[in-house]
N, C-alpha and C positions, 0 to 999 in steps of 0.2 A: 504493500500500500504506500503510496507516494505522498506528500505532505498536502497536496490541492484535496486531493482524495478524502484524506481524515480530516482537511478542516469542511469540506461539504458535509461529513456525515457529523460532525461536530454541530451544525449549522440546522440543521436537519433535527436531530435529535434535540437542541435547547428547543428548537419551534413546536415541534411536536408532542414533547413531554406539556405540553402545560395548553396547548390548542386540543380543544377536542376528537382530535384526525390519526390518534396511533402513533405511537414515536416506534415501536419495534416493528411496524407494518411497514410503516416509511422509510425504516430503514433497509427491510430486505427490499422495498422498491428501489432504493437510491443503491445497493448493491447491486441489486439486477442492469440500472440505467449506466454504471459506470463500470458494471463489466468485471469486481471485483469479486478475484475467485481462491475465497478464505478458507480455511478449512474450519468443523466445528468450534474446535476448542479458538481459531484465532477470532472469532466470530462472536463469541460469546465473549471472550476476556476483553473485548472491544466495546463490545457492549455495555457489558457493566461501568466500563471504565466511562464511558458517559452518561450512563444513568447518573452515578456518584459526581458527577462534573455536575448536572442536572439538580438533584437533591442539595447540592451547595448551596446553589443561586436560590434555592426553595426558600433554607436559612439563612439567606441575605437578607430575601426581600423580605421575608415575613418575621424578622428576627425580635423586631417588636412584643411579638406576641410568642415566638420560640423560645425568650430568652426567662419570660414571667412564667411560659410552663417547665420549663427545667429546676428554676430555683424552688419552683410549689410541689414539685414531683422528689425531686430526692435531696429535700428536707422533708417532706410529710406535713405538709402545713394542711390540708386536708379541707383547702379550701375551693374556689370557683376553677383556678389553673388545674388543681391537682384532680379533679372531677373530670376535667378534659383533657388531660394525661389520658386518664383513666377509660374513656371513651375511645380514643386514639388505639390505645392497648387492644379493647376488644374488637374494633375493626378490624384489626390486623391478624387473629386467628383463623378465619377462613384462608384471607390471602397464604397464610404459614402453613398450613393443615395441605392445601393444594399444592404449594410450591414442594415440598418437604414428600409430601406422600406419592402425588397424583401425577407432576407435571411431566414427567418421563413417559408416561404414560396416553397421559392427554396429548402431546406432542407426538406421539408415534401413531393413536388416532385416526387424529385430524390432518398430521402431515405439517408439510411446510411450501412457500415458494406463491408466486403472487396469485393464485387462483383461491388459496384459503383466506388472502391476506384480500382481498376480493371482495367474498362473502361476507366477512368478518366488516369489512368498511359499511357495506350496503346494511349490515346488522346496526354499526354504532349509528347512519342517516336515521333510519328507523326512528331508535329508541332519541334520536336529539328531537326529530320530529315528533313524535310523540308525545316528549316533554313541554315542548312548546307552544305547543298545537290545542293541547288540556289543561296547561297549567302556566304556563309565563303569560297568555293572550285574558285572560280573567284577571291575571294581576295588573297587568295594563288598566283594564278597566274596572279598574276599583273596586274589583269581588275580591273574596277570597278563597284559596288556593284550596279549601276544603271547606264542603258545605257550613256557614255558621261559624268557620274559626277562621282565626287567621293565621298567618305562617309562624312556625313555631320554631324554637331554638332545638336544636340537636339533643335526644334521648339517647338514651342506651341503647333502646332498641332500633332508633332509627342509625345507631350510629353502626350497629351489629347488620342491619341491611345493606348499610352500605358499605363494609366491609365486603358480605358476600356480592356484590356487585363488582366491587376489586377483582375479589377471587374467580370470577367467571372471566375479566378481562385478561388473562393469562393469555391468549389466543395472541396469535398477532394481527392485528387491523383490527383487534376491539377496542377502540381507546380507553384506556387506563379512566384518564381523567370527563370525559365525555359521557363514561357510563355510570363514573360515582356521581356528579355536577346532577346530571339528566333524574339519577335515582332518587336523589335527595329531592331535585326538584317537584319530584310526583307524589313523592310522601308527605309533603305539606312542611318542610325548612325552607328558612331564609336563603334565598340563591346566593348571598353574599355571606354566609354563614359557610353554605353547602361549601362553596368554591374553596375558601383557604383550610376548611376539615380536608376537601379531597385533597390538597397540596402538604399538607403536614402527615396527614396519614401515610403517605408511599415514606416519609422518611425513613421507617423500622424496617421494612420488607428490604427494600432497595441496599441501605447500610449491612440490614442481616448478609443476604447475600455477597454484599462485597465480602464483608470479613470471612465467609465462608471460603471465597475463591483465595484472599490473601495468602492460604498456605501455599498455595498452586504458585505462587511466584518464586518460590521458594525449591520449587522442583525444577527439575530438568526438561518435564516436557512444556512449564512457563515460561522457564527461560526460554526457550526453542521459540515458543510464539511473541513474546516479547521482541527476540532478536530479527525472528520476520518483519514481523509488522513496523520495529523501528521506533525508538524511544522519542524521537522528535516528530514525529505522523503521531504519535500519540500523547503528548504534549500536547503539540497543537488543537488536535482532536479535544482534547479535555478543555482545554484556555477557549475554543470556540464555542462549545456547547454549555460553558459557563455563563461566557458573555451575554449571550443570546437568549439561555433561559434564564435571566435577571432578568432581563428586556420584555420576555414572550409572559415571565408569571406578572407582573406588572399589570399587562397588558391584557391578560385571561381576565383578572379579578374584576377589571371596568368592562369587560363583553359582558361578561355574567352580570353584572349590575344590573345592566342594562336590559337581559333578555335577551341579548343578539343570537343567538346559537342557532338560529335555522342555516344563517347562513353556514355553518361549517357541515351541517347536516345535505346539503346542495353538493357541497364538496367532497367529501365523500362517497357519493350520490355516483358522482362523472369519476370520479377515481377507482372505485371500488367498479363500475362498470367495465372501465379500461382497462383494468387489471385482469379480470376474467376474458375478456376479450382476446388479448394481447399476452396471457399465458402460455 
């Protein structure tokens, strides 16, 4: 992989982590469009490595609010912060229970390469339309988002649904962040509530699995893909997909404000059609 290469998938991957559109989807597209031919393991250690570029700029931009739930979480102060620790936590057991037990599994499945990745786009149109369609077009007009009540702050259990909403976007071209945003939206939470729960949530999953891999660099067969791929391609790669997803979480939190998300649902739409198409 040459350095124009990983800072594209750099680039790629900040926009995609935090737009409703699949960042591991867009990614085996942007591999397929440039013709790069990885092997698993370089593919994955690639990956990660931008996910955790990605989850950085998470705790940039929302450090505000990162920094007041870390001191309430381990001190135990056992207040408002550490209650949404606490929520954070259980969202994350499905994503842990699939990734940990299932995903080898679910991956051999469903398969890989851009006809699932395809499906999967035309599945997240769907579920964006859907949310928008019964639920953000009533908020517009001054109802409420469920008969008689109005939009409610994050439960337990809503926050346990939208954990399992995570753990279904394992797929590639289901968007991560598209399916948790859309979930919450349908269950009756603040869209701007929804949006930085779904942005702090992937923290645990994503860092888990980093440190999972970190032994692996420590072995001969990561050295081996470290020394392919090239320490400054990967560099770069990281320093891009940083950049970008400061910029792209920013910029997520005012679309959702707003209720924009049809439009990524359209996209989607012609992407996820191309893909099958052109498989």
């Amino acid at each position: 992989m040459d350095i124009i290469n990983a800072i594209i998938m750099g680039i790629v991957q900040g926009l995609a982590e935090y737009l409703p559109i699949s960042s591991s989807g867009h990614l085996e597209i942007c591999r397929d469009l440039l013709g790069l031919d990885l092997t698993g393991a370089e593919s994955l250690e690639f990956d990660v490595l931008l996910h955790v570029a990605t989850v950085l700029s998470t705790i940039v931009i929302l450090w505000r609010e990162f920094a007041p739930l870390c001191v309430s979480f381990f001190t135990w102060r056992r207040d408002a912060n550490f209650t949404y620790v606490c929520k954070i936590l259980l969202s994350c057991i499905p994503v842990a229970i699939v990734g940990v037990c299932f995903k080898d599994n679910i991956e051999a499945f469903f398969g890989t390469g851009l006809r699932i990745v395809g499906i999967c786009l035309l599945v997240t149109a769907a579920l964006l339309t859907f949310s928008y369609a019964f639920r953000t077009r009533p908020l517009e007009a001054g109802r409420s988002l469920r008969p008689g009540k109005a939009p409610r702050d994050i439960t337990y259990l809503d926050a346990f649904i939208i954990g399992c909403a995570q753990a279904v976007a394992v797929l590639p071209g289901l968007s991560r962040s598209g399916t948790t945003i859309a979930t919450g939206i349908l269950i009756g939470d603040k869209r701007e509530q929804v949006a930085r729960f779904s942005f702090l949530m992937v923290i645990i999953p994503i860092l888990g699995e980093a440190l999972l891999d970190i032994k692996d660099y420590f072995t001969e067969p990561a050295a081996t893909v470290a020394s392919s791929i090239g320490w400054l391609p990967m560099l770069l790669g990281f320093l891009a997909s940083f950049i970008v997803g400061c910029i792209a979480c920013k910029w997520m939190l005012e679309i959702v404000k707003k209720g924009k998300l049809i439009w990524f649902a359209l996209y989607c739409l012609v992407v996820g059609v191309l893909c099958i198409i052109f498989n």
